[in-house]
VMD Tcl script that draws the C-alpha trace (Angstrom):
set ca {
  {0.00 0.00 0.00}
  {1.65 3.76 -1.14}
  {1.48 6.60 1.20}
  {-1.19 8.23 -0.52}
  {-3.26 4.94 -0.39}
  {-2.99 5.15 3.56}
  {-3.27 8.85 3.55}
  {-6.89 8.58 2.08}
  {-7.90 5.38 4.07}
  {-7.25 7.38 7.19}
  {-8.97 10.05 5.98}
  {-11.84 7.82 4.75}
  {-11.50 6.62 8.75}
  {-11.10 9.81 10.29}
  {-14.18 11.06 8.78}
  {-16.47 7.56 9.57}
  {-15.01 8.28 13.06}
  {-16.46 11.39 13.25}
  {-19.79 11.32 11.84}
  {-20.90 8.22 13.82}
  {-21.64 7.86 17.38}
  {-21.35 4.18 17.75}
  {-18.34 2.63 17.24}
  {-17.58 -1.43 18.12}
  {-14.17 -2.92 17.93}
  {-14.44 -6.22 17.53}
  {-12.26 -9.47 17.04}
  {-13.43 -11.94 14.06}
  {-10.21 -13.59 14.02}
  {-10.54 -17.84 13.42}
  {-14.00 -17.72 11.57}
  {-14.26 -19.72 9.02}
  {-15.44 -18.04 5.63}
  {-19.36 -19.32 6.21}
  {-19.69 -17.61 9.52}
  {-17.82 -14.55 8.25}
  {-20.09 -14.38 5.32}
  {-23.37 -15.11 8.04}
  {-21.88 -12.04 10.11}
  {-21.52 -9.62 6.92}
  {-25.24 -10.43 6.19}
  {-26.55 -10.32 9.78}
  {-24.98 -7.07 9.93}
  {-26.53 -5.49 6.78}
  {-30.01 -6.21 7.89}
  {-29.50 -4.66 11.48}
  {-28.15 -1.41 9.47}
  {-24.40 -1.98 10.91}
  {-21.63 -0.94 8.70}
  {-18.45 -3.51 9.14}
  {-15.33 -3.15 7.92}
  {-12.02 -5.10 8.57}
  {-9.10 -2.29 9.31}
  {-5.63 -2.29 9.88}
  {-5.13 -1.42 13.32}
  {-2.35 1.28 12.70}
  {-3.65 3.22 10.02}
  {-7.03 2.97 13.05}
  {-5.01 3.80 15.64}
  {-4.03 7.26 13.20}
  {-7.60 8.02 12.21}
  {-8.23 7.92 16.14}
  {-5.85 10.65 17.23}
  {-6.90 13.04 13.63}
  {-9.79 12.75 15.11}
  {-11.76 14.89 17.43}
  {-13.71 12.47 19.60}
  {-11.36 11.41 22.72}
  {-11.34 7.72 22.45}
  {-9.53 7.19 26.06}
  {-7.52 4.09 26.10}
  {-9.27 2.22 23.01}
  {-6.09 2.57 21.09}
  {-4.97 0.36 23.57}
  {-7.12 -2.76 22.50}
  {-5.60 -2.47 18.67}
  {-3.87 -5.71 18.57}
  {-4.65 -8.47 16.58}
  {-7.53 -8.54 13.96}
  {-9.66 -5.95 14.76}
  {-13.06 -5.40 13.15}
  {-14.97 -1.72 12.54}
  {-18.96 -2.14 13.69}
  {-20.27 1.60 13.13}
  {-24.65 2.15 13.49}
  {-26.63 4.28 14.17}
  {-28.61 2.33 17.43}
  {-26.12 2.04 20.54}
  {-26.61 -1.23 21.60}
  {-27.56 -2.33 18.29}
  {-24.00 -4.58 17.33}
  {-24.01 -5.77 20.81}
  {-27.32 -7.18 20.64}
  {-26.14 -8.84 16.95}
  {-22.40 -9.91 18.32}
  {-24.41 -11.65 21.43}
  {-26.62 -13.48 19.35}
  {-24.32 -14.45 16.62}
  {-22.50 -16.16 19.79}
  {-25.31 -18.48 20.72}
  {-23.49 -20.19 17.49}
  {-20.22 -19.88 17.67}
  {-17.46 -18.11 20.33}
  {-16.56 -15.12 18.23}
  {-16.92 -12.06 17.56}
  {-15.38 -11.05 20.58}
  {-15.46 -7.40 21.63}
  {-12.81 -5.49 22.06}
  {-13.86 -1.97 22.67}
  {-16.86 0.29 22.30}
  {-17.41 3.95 21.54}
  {-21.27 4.69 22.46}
  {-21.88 8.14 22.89}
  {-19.10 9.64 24.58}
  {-18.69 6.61 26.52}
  {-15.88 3.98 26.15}
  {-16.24 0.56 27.11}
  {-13.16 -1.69 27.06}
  {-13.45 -5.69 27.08}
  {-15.92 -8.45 26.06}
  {-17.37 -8.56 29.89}
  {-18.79 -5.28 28.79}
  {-21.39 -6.72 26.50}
  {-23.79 -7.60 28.61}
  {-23.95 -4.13 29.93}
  {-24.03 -2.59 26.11}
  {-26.94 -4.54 25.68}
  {-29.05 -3.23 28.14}
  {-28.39 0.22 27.08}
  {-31.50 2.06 25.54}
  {-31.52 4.10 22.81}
  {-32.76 7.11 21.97}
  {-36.17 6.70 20.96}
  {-36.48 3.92 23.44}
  {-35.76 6.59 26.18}
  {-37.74 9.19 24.62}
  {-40.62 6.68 24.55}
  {-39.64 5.98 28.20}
  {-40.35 9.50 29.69}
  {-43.39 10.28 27.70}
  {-44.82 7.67 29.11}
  {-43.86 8.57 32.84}
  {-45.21 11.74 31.66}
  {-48.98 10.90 30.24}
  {-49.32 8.24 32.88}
  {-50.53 11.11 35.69}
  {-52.62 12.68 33.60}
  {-54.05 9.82 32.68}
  {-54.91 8.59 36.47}
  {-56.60 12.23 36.87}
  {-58.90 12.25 33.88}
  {-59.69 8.72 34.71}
  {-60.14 9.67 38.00}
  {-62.34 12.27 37.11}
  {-64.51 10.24 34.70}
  {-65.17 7.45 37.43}
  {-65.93 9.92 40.04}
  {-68.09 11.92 37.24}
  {-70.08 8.71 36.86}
  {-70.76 8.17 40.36}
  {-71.94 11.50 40.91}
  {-74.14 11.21 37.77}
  {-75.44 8.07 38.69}
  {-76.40 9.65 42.63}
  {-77.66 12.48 40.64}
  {-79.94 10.34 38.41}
  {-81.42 8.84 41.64}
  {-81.74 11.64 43.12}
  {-83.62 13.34 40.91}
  {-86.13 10.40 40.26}
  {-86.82 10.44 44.08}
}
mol new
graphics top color blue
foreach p $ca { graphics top sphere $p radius 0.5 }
foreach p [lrange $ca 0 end-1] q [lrange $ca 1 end] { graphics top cylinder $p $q radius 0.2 }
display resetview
């Protein structure tokens, strides 16, 4: 690869980098070319960009970069695979149940807004993350549920004193 080949791959990185705020780093070293191929695919239908990446020309789009990345420079050894979407726990979710079949991908690293998490114990706790919409959806709902109690409050009582009013009257 020439200089100007790497030069524009790191731009090409620098710039995914920066535009997305989900990042996974993950390892999908030792699978065989059907379970590679079954990743690839389960990944395009979740809406999860992947891309294989060298780790140093990675390691150069992270510091051009304006997003602090912490220590996830640190995990670039080995194979190391790019998971970029748009839904934070979305490649978690897909990397823990492409695992029910086989041991890999492992994670390496995650960028999820802001936040870095380093090592595959982390995974479990990426899943349970919510996204946006799910939290939005979250506090309306904590929101309307008062008001609902009072108008349904106020209908039930509104019967009751219809209903004694009704009686009343035909006394």
């Amino acid at each position: 690869m020439t200089r100007e080949e790497k030069a524009t791959v790191i731009q090409d990185l620098t710039s995914q980098l920066t535009e997305n705020a989900t990042i996974y780093l993950a390892d999908i070293s030792g699978m065989n070319a059907t379970a590679t191929s079954d990743l690839r695919r389960a990944c395009f239908k979740a809406n999860i960009k992947l891309a294989v990446v060298k780790n140093t020309l990675l390691a150069k789009a992270m510091e051009a970069s304006e997003k602090e990345f912490g220590q996830l420079p640190d995990v670039l050894k080995g194979n190391t695979s790019l998971m970029f979407a748009e839904v934070g726990n979305a490649p978690a979710k897909l990397i823990k149940n492409f695992r029910k079949k086989s041991e890999k991908p492992l994670l390496k690293g995650a960028f999820v807004e802001e936040s870095i998490y380093i090592g595959d114990e982390n995974l479990d706790a990426l899943v349970s993350i919510k996204s946006k919409e799910e939290m939005i959806g979250e506090v309306i709902g904590l929101l309307q549920s008062p008001a609902k109690n009072v108008i349904s409050g106020l209908k039930a009582s509104g019967g009751k004193l219809a209903g004694i009013l009704k009686t009343l009257s035909e006394k």
